[in-house]
N, CA, C and O of each residue as an XYZ file, in Angstrom:
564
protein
N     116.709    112.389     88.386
C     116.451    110.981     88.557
C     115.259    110.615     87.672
O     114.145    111.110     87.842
N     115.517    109.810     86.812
C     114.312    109.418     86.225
C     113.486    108.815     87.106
O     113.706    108.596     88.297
N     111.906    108.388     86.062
C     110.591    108.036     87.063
C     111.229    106.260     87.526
O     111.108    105.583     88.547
N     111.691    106.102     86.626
C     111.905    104.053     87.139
C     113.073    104.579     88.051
O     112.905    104.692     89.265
N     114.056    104.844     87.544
C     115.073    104.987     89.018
C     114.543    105.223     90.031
O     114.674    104.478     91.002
N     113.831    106.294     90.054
C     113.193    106.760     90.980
C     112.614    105.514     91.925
O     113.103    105.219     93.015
N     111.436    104.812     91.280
C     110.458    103.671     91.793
C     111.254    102.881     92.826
O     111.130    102.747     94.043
N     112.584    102.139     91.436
C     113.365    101.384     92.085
C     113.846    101.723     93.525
O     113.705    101.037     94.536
N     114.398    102.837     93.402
C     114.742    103.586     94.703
C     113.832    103.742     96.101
O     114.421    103.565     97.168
N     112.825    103.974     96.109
C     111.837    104.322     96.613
C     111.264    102.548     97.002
O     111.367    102.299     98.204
N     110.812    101.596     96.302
C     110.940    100.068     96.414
C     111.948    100.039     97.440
O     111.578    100.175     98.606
N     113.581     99.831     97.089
C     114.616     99.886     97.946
C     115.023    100.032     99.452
O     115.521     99.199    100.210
N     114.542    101.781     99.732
C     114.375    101.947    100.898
C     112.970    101.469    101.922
O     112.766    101.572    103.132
N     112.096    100.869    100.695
C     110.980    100.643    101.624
C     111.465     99.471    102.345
O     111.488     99.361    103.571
N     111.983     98.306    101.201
C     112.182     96.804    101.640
C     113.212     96.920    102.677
O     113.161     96.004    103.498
N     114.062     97.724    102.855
C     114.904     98.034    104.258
C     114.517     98.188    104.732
O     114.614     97.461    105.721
N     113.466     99.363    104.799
C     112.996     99.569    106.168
C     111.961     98.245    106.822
O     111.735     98.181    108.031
N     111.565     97.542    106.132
C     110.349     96.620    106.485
C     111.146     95.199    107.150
O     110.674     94.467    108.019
N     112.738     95.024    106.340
C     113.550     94.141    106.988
C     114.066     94.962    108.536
O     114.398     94.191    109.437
N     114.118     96.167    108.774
C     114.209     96.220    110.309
C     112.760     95.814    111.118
O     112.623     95.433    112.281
N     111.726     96.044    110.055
C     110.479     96.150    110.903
C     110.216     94.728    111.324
O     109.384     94.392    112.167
N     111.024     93.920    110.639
C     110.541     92.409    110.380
C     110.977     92.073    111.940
O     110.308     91.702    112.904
N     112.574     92.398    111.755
C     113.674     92.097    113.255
C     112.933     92.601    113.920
O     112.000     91.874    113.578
N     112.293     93.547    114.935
C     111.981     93.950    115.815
C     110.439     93.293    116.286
O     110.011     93.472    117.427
N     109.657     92.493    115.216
C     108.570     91.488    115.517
C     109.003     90.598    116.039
O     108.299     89.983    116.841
N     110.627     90.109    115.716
C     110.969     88.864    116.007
C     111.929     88.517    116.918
O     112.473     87.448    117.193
N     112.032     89.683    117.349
C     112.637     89.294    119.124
C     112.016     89.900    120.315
O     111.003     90.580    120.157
N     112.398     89.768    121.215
C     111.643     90.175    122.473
C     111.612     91.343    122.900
O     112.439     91.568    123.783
N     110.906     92.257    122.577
C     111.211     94.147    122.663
C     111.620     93.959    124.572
O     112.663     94.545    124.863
N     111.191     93.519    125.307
C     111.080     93.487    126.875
C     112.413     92.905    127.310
O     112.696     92.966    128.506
N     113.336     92.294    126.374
C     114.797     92.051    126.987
C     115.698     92.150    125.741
O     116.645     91.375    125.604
N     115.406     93.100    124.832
C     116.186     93.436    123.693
C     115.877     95.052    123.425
O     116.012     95.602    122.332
N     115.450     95.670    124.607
C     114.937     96.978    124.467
C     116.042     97.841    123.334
O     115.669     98.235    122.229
N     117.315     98.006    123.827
C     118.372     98.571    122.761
C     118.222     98.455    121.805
O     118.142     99.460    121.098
N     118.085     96.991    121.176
C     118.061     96.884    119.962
C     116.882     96.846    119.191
O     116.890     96.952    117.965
N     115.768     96.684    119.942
C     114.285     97.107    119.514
C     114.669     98.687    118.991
O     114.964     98.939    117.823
N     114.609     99.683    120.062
C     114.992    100.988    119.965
C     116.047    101.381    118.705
O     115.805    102.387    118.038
N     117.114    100.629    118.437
C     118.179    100.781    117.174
C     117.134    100.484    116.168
O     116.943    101.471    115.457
N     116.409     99.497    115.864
C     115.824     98.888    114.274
C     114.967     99.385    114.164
O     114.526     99.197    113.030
N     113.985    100.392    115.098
C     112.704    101.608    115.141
C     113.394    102.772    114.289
O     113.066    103.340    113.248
N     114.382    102.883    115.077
C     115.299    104.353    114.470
C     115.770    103.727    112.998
O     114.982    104.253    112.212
N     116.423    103.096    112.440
C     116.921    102.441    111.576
C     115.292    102.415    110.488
O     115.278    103.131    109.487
N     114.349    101.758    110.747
C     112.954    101.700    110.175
C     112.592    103.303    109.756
O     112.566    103.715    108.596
N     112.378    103.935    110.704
C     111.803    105.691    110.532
C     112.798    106.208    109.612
O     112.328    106.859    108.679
N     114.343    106.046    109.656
C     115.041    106.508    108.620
C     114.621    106.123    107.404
O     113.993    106.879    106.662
N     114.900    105.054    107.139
C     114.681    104.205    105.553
C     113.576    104.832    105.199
O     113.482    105.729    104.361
N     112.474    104.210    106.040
C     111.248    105.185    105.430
C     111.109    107.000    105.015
O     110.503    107.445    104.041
N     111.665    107.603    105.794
C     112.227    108.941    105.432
C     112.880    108.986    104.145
O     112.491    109.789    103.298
N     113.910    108.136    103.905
C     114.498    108.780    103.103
C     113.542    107.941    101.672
O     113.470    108.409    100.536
N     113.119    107.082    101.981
C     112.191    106.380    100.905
C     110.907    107.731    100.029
O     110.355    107.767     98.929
N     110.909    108.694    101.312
C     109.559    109.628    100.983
C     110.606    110.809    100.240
O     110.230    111.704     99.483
N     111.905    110.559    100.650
C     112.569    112.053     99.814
C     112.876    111.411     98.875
O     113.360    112.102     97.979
N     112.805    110.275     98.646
C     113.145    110.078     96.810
C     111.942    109.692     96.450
O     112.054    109.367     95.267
N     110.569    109.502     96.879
C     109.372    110.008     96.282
C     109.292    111.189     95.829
O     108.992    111.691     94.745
N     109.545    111.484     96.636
C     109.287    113.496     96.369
C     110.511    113.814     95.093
O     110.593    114.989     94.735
N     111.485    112.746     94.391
C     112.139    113.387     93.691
C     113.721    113.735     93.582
O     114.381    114.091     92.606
N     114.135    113.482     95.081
C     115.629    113.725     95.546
C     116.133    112.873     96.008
O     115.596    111.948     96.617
N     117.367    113.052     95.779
C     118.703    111.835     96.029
C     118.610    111.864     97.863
O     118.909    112.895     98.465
N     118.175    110.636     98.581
C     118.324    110.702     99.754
C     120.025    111.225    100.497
O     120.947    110.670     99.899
N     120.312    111.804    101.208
C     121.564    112.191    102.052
C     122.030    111.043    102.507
O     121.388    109.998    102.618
N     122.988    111.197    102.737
C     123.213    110.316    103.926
C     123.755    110.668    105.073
O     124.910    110.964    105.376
N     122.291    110.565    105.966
C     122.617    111.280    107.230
C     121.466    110.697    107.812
O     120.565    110.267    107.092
N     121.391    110.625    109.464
C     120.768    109.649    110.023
C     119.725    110.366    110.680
O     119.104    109.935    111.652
N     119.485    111.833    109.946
C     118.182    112.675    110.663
C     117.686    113.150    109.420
O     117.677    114.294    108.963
N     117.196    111.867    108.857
C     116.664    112.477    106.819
C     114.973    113.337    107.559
O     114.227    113.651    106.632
N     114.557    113.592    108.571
C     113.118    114.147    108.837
C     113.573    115.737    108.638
O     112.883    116.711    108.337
N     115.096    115.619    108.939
C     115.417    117.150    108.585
C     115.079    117.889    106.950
O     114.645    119.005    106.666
N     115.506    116.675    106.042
C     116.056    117.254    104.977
C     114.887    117.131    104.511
O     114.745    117.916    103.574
N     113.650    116.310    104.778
C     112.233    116.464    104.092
C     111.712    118.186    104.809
O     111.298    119.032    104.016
N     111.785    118.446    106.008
C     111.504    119.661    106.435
C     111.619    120.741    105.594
O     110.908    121.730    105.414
N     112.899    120.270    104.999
C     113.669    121.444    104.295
C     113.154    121.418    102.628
O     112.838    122.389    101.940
N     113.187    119.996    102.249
C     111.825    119.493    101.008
C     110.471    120.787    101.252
O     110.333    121.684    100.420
N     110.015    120.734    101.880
C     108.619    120.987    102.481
C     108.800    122.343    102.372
O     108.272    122.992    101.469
N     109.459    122.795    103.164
C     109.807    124.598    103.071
C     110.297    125.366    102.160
O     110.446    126.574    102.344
N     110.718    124.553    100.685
C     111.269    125.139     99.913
C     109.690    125.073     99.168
O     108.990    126.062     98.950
N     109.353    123.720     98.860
C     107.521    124.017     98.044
C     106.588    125.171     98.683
O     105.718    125.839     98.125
N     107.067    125.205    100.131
C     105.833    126.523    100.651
C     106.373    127.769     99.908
O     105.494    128.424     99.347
N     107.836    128.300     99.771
C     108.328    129.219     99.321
C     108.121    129.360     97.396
O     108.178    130.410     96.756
N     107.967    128.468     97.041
C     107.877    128.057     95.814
C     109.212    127.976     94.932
O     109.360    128.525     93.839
N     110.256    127.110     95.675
C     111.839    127.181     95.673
C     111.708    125.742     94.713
O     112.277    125.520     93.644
N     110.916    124.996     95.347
C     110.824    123.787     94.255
C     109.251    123.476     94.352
O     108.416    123.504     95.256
N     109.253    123.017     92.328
C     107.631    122.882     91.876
C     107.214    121.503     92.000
O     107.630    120.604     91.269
N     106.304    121.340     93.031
C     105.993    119.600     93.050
C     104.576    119.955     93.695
O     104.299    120.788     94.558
N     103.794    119.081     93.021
C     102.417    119.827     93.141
C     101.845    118.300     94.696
O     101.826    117.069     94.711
N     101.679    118.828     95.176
C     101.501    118.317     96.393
C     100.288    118.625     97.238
O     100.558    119.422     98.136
N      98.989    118.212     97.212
C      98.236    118.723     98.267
C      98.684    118.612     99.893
O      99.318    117.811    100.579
N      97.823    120.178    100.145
C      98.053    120.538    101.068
C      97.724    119.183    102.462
O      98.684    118.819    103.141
N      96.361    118.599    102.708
C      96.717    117.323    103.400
C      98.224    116.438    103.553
O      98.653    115.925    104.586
N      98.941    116.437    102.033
C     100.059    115.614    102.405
C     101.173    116.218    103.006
O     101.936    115.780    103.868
N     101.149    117.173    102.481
C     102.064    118.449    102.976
C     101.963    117.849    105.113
O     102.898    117.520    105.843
N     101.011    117.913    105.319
C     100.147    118.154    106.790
C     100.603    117.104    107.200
O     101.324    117.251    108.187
N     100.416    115.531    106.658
C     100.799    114.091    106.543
C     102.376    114.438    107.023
O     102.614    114.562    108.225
N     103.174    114.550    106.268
C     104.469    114.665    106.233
C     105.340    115.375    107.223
O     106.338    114.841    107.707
N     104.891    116.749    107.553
C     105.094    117.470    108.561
C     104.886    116.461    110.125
O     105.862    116.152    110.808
N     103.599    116.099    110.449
C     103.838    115.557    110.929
C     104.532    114.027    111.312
O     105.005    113.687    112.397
N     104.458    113.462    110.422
C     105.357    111.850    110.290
C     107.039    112.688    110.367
O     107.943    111.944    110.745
N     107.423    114.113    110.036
C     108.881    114.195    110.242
C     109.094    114.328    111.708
O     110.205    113.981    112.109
N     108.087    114.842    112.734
C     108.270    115.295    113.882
C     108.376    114.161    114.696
O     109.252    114.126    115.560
N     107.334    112.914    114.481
C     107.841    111.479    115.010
C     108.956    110.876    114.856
O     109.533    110.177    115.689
N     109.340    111.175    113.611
C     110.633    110.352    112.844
C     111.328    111.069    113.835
O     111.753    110.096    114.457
N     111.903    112.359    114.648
C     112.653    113.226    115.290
C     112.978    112.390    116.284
O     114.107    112.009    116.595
N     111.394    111.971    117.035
C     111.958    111.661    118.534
C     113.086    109.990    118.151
O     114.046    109.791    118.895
N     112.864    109.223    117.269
C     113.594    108.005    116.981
C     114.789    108.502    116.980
O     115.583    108.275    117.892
N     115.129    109.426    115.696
C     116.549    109.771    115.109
C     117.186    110.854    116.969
O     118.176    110.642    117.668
N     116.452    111.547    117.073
C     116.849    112.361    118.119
C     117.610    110.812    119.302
O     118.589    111.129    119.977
N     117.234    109.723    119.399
C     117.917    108.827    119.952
C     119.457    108.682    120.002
O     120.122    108.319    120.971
N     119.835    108.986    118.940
C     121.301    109.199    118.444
C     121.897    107.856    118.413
O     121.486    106.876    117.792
N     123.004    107.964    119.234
C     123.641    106.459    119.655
C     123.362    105.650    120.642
O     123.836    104.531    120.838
N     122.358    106.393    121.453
C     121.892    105.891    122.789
C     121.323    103.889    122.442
O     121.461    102.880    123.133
N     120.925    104.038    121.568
C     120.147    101.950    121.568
C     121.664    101.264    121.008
O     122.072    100.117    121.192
N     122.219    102.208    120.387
C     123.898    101.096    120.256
C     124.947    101.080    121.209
O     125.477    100.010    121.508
N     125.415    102.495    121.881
C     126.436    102.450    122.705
C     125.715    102.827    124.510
O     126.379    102.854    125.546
N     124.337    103.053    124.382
C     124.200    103.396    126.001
C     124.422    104.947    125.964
O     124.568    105.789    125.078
N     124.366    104.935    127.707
C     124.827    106.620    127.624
C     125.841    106.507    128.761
O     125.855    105.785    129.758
N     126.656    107.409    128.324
C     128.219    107.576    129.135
C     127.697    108.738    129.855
O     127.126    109.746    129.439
N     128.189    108.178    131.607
C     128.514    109.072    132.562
C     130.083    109.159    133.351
O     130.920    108.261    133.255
N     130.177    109.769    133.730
C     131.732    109.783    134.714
C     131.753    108.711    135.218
O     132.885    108.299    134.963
N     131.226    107.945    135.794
C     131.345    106.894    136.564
C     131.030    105.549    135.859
O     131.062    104.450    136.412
N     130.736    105.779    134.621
C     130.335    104.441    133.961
C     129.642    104.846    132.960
O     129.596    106.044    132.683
N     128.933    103.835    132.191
C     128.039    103.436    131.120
C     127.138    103.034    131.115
O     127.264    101.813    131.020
N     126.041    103.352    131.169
C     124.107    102.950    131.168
C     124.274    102.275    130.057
O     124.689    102.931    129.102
N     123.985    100.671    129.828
C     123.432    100.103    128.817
C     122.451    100.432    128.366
O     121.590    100.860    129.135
N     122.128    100.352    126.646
C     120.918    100.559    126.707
C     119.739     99.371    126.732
O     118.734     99.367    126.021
N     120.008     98.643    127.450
C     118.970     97.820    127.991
C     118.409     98.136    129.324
O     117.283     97.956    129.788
N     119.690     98.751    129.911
C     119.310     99.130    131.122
C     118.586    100.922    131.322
O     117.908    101.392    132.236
N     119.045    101.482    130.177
C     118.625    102.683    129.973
C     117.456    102.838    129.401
O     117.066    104.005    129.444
N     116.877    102.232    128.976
C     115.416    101.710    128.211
C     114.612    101.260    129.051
O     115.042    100.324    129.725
N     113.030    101.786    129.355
C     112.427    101.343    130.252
C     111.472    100.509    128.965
O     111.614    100.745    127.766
N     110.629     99.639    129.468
C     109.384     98.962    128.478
C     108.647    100.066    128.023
O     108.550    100.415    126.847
N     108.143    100.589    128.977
C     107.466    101.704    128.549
C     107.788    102.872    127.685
O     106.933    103.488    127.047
N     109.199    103.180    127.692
C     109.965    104.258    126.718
C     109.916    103.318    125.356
O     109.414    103.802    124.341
N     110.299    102.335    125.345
C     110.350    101.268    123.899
C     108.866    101.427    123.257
O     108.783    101.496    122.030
N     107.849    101.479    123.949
C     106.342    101.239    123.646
C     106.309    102.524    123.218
O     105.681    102.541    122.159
N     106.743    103.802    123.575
C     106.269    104.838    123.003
C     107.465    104.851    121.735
O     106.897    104.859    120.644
N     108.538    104.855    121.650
C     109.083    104.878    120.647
C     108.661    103.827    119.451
O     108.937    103.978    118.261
N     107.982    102.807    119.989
C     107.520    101.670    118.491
C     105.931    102.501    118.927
O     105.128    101.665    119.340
N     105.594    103.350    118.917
C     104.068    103.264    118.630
C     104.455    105.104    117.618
O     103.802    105.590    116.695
N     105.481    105.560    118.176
C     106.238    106.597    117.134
C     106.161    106.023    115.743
O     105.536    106.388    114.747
N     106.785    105.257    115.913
C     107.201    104.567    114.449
C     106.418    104.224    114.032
O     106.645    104.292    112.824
N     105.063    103.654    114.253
C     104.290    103.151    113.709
C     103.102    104.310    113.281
O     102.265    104.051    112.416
N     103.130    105.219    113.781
C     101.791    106.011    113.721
C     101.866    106.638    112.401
O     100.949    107.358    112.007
């Protein structure tokens, strides 16, 4: 990837991610919990994959990109790929993938709820305020 593709790219996924960040200022996290919870997860991705095409690589497409920076990360410790990186960001990154986890680890739960034998937990109803507050203070940290 060249350096401007690159930029462009990296620009790209930021302005996505900042248009979920925008939606989730602008409705009511306290009776839109689901979908607060969907555009957090949706935000932590973009931004993920925004940092793996910093770093150089074609983002995946897959909705747990904190994996594939992990795997970024572990190949520079091994010296599998040369990208000169101080160790602080290295530290930065590691941890921002482990937050990005608990969002993506959400799965489908803020779009479809969670299925039991007897029915379907919305996720409005499956979302407490307080679970939303820790998942947007995830995202944000």
């Amino acid at each position: 990837m060249s350096g401007m593709d690159n930029l462009r790219l990296v620009e790209g996924w930021i302005r996505l991610a900042l248009e979920d960040w925008r939606l989730i200022e602008s409705i009511d996290y306290t009776r839109y919990k689901g979908a607060t919870v969907y555009h957090a997860q949706q935000f932590v991705e973009k931004l993920c994959k925004a940092i793996i095409a910093a770093l150089g690589f074609e983002p995946p497409k897959t909705h747990k990109p904190s994996w594939e920076i992990d795997s970024i990360l572990t190949d520079i410790r091994l010296g599998n790929v040369k990208l000169s990186i101080d160790s602080e960001v290295i530290e930065l990154l590691e941890k921002m993938s482990a937050l990005a986890k608990t969002l993506e680890d959400e799965g489908t739960r803020p779009r479809y709820g969670v299925r039991h034998r007897d029915g379907i937990i919305p996720p409005d109803d499956y979302y407490s305020i307080d679970h939303v507050k820790l998942l947007l203070n995830d995202a944000t940290t």
